[in-house]
Structure formats: structure tokens, C-alpha cells
C-alpha positions as CSV (number, residue, x, y, z in Angstrom):
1,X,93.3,46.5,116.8
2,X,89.5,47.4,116.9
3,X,87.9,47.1,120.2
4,X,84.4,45.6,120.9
5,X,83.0,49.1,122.8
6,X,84.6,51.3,119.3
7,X,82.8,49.0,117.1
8,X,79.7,49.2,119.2
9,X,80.2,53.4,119.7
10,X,80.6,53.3,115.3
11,X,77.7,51.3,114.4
12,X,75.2,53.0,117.3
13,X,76.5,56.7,115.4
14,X,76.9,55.8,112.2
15,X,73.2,56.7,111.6
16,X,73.7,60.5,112.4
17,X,76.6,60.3,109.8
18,X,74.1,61.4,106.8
19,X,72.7,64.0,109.5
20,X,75.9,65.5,110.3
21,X,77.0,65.7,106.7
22,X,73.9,67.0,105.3
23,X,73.8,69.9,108.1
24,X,77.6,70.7,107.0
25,X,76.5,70.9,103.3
26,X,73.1,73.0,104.0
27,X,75.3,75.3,106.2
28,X,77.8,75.3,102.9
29,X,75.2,76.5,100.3
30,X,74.0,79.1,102.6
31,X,77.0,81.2,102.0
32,X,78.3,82.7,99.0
33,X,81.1,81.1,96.9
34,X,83.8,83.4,96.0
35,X,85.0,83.5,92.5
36,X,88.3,82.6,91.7
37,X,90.6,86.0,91.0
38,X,93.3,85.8,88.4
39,X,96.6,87.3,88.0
40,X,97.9,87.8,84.7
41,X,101.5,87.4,83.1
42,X,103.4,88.8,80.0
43,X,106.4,87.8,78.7
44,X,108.6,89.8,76.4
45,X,112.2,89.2,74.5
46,X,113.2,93.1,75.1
47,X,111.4,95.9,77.0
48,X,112.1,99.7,76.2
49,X,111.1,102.3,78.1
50,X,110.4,106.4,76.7
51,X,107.9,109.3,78.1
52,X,106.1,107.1,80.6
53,X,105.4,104.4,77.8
54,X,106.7,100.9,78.5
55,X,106.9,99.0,75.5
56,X,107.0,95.1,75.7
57,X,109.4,94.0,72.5
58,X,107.8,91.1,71.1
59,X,105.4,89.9,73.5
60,X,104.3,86.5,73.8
61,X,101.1,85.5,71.7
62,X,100.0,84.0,75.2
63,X,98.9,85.5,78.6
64,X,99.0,82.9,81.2
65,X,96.4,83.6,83.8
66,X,96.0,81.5,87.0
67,X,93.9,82.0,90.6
68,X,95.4,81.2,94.2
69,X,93.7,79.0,97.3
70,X,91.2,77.4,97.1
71,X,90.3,76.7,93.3
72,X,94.4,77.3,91.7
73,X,93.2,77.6,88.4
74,X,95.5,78.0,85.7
75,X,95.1,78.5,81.7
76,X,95.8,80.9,79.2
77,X,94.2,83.5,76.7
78,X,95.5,85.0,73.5
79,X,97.3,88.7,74.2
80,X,95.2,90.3,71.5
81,X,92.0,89.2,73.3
82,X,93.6,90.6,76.3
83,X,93.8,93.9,75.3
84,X,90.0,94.6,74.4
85,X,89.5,92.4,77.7
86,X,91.2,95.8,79.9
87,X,88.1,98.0,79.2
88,X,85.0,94.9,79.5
89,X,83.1,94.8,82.8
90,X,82.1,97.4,85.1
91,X,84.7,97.0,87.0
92,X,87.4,97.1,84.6
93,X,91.3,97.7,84.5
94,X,90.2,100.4,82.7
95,X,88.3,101.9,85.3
96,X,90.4,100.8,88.1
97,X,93.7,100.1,86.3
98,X,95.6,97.4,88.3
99,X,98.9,97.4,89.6
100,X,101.5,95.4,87.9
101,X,105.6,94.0,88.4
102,X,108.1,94.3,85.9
103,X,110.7,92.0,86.6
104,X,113.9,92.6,84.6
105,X,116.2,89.9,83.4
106,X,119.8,90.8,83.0
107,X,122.7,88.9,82.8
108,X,123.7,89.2,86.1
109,X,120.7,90.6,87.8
110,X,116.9,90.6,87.8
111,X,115.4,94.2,89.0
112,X,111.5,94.8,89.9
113,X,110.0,98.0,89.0
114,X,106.1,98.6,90.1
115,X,104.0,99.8,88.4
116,X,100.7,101.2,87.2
117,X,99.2,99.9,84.0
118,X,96.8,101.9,81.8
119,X,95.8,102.1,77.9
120,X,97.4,99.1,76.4
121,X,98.0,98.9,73.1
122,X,99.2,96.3,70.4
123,X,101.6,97.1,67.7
124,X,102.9,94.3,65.2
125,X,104.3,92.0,68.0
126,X,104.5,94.7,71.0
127,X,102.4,95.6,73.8
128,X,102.4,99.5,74.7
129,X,101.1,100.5,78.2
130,X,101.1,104.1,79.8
131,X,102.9,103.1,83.0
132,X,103.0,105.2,86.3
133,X,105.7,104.1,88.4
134,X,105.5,103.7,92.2
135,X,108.4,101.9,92.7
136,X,112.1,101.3,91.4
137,X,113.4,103.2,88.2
138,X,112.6,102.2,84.1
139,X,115.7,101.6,82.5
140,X,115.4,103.0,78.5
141,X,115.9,99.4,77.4
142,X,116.3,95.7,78.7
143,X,116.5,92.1,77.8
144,X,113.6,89.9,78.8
145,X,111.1,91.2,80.7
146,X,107.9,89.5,82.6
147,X,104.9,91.5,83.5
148,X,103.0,90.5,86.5
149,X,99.4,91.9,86.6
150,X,97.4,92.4,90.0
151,X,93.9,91.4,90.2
152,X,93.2,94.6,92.1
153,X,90.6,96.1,89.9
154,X,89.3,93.7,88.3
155,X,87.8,90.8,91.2
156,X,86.0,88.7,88.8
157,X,88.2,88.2,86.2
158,X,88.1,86.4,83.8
159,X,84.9,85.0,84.5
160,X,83.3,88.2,84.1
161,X,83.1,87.6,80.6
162,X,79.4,87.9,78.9
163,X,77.2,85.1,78.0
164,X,78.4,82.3,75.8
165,X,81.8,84.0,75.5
166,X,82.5,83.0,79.1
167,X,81.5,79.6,78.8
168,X,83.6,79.3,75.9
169,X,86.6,80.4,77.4
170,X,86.3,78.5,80.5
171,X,85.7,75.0,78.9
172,X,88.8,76.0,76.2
173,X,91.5,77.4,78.4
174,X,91.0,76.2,82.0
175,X,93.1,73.0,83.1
């Protein structure tokens, strides 16, 4: 139930409203807004592993891609674009290469392995990175695998792209 003195206190304030909000949105504009950053994923049927070379078996076609708090942005890009995407940038994986998890799916078990990703590679359906490993141990072989890539190294990704190439890619793959 609405009082008589609330009603009076909202219609004698309501016109600082438009004041109030437009200081707010001034103050907004002043400061810069952050890019989204994007983490990658790769998914793979098999994974083999020989001489510091981790070999995805039959990656997916698709890289999904999506961006935490505040934007959570989400899409995908084909994993043969991908692979020239690593060196593009000045601050690219190439020049900082970014830090990535492995997890392992077994039967019974799923194990993490982190890593360091460098130099990928495409061959027929598999992906080829020169791995350093920081943490856990590379079986030889596996079943699935999924690859999660760190946005360390690479802040304004994918949006970072050049030109008309970025607009392209954000209107196609972003949802």
C-alpha cells in the first residue's frame, strides 16, 4: 500500500531521475571497456603422445570459443582457421604461447595433464602441437581427449582479428 508522503517524496525526485542516470552513464563512458577474452576448446576421438609431440587423433572440424563475466560469449571457428590464427597479432600464442589442459577420458577415469602449447600443426584430420609439460604425465596413447586453451597470451582474442575479417567473424559465429 502506497502512502501519501512516498508518493509525494517520488513525484518531487523523480525529476533528478534523468540527472542521476545521465551522471552514471557519463561516468560509464569515461572508462575503458574491457574486451571480452576467450578460451578455446579441442576435442579429439584418440590422442597419442611421442618426443614431446601431442598429437590430437581426428580432431573436431570445430573450435568452440567462449568469454567469462560480464559479456559470456560463446561461438565457434573452423580448426584450420585456428591454426594460422596462433601466429596473428602482436601478441600472439605464438609469441606468448598459452597454457592449455588436456583432459583424458578413459573408461574409468579422466586425468588432467598441463600443458604448454607451441607450433600447431594440421595433418589430414589431426592437430600436432609441441607440448611442454608442467604438470601430470602424457600417456603414449588415449581415447578421447579435450584440449582446454588459456587466454594467457593472447588478451584480445578473437577480436584481434584485422579489418573486415573481424567483423565477419563476429556477426557469423557469435550467439
Amino acid at each position: 500500500m502506497t502512502k501519501r508522503r512516498d508518493l509525494i517524496l517520488g513525484l518531487t525526485l523523480a525529476p533528478l531521475a534523468p540527472l542521476a542516470f545521465n551522471t552514471k552513464a557519463s561516468e560509464a563512458t569515461k572508462q575503458p571497456q574491457e574486451k571480452p577474452q576467450f578460451l578455446f576448446v579441442q576435442t579429439s576421438a584418440g590422442m597419442r603422445y611421442n618426443e614431446g609431440e601431442l598429437i590430437l587423433k581426428d580432431v573436431s572440424p570445430i573450435t568452440v570459443l567462449f568469454s567469462d563475466r560480464p559479456e559470456r560469449l560463446a561461438g565457434h571457428m573452423a580448426t584450420d582457421d585456428f591454426v594460422p590464427f596462433w601466429s596473428e597479432g602482436q601478441d600472439s600464442f605464438k609469441s606468448n604461447p598459452p597454457n592449455a589442459d588436456l583432459a583424458l577420458l578413459d573408461e574409468n577415469q579422466v586425468d588432467n595433464v598441463v600443458v604448454t602449447l607451441h607450433d600447431p600443426r594440421l595433418e589430414g584430420s589431426d592437430l600436432i602441437y609441441r607440448v611442454d609439460i608442467l604438470e601430470g604425465k602424457l600417456p603414449p596413447s588415449g581415447a578421447a581427449a579435450s584440449l582446454f586453451i588459456d587466454i594467457i597470451g593472447r588478451p584480445l582474442t578473437p577480436v584481434s582479428f584485422a579489418g573486415a575479417r573481424r567483423r565477419m567473424w563476429r556477426r557469423a559465429v557469435i550467439y
